[in-house]
N, C-alpha and C positions, 0 to 999 in steps of 0.2 A: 756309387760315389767312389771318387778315387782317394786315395791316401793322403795323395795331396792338397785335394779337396777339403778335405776335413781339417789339417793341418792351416790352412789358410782361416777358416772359421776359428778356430781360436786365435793363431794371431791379430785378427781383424777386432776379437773381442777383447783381448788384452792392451791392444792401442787403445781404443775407443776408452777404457777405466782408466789407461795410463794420463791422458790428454783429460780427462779429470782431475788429477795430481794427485789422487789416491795409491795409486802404482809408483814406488820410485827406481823397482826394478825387477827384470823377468829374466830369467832362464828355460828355453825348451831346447828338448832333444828329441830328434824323432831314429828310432831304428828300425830302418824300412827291411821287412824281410820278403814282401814282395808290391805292387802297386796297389794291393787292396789289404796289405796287412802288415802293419806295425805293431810298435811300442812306444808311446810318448810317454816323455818323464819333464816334468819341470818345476820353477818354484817361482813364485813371487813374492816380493817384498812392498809392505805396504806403509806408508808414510806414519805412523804407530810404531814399526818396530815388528807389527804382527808379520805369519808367512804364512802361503798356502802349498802344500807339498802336493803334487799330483802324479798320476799312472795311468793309464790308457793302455788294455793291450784289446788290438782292435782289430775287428773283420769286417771288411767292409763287401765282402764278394757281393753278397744278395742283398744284404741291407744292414745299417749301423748293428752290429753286435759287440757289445764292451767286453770279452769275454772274461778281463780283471780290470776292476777300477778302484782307485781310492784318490779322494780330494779332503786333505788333513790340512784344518786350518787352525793355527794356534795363533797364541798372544807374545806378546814380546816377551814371555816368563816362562816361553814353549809350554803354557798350560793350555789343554786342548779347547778349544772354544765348539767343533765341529768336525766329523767327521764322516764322509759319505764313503760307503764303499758295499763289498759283494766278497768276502772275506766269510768261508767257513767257521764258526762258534762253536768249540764243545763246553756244555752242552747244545746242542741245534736250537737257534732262536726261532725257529717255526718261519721264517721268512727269511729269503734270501739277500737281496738290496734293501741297505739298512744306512740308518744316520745314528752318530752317534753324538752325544752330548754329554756335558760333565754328569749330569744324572740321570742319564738313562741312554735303552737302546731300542728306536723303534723301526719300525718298515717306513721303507720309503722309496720312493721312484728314482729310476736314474736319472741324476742330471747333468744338466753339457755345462761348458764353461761358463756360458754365459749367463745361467742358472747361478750356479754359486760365484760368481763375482756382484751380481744383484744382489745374494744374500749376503754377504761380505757386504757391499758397500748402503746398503738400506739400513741393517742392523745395526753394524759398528761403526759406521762414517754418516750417520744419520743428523746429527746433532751440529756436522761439519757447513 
């Protein structure tokens, strides 16, 4: 998969929530350092007030490898609602890909955009 390839999967996922009216606005930035390897960074703004802060540093030669990720999603009071990422802990939490919540910190699988914009909008915009 190319850089740009992937690049267009989150765009395509971020319309899709935006044409919802959940989304009332996005920022990405991609810094390509070659056609199979960047850095995305962007944020989104959600109709709440809430934002999801994201990072992608990514290899895509052989196959999707995040080699740093975080998707920090907080409330309009920037208190943390969630947080995914792959961020070394000392002490070592015994796992490396991890979610984090206001109380607690546990293993979890990596997920793509379109993974936490579901849990974004199932959880918090559920009741909408």
């Amino acid at each position: 998969m190319l850089l740009n390839e992937y690049l267009t999967d989150i765009h395509t996922a971020i319309a899709e929530c935006t044409q919802t009216g959940f989304i009332v606005s996005s920022y990405v930035k991609i810094d390509v350092r070659t056609e199979h390897i960047g850095l995305l960074k962007g944020v989104i703004g959600f109709l709440d007030g809430s934002t999801l802060f994201f990072k992608e540093y990514l290899d895509l030669r052989y196959r999707l490898d995040k080699k740093m990720y975080s998707f920090h999603y907080q409330d309009a009071q920037a208190t943390l609602r969630f947080r995914y990422d792959n961020s070394d802990h000392k002490p070592a939490l015994g796992f490396h890909d991890h979610k984090h919540t206001p109380d607690k910190i546990r293993s979890a699988t990596i997920p793509n955009m379109q993974e936490v914009l579901d849990e974004i909008t199932n959880t918090y915009f559920a009741e909408l």
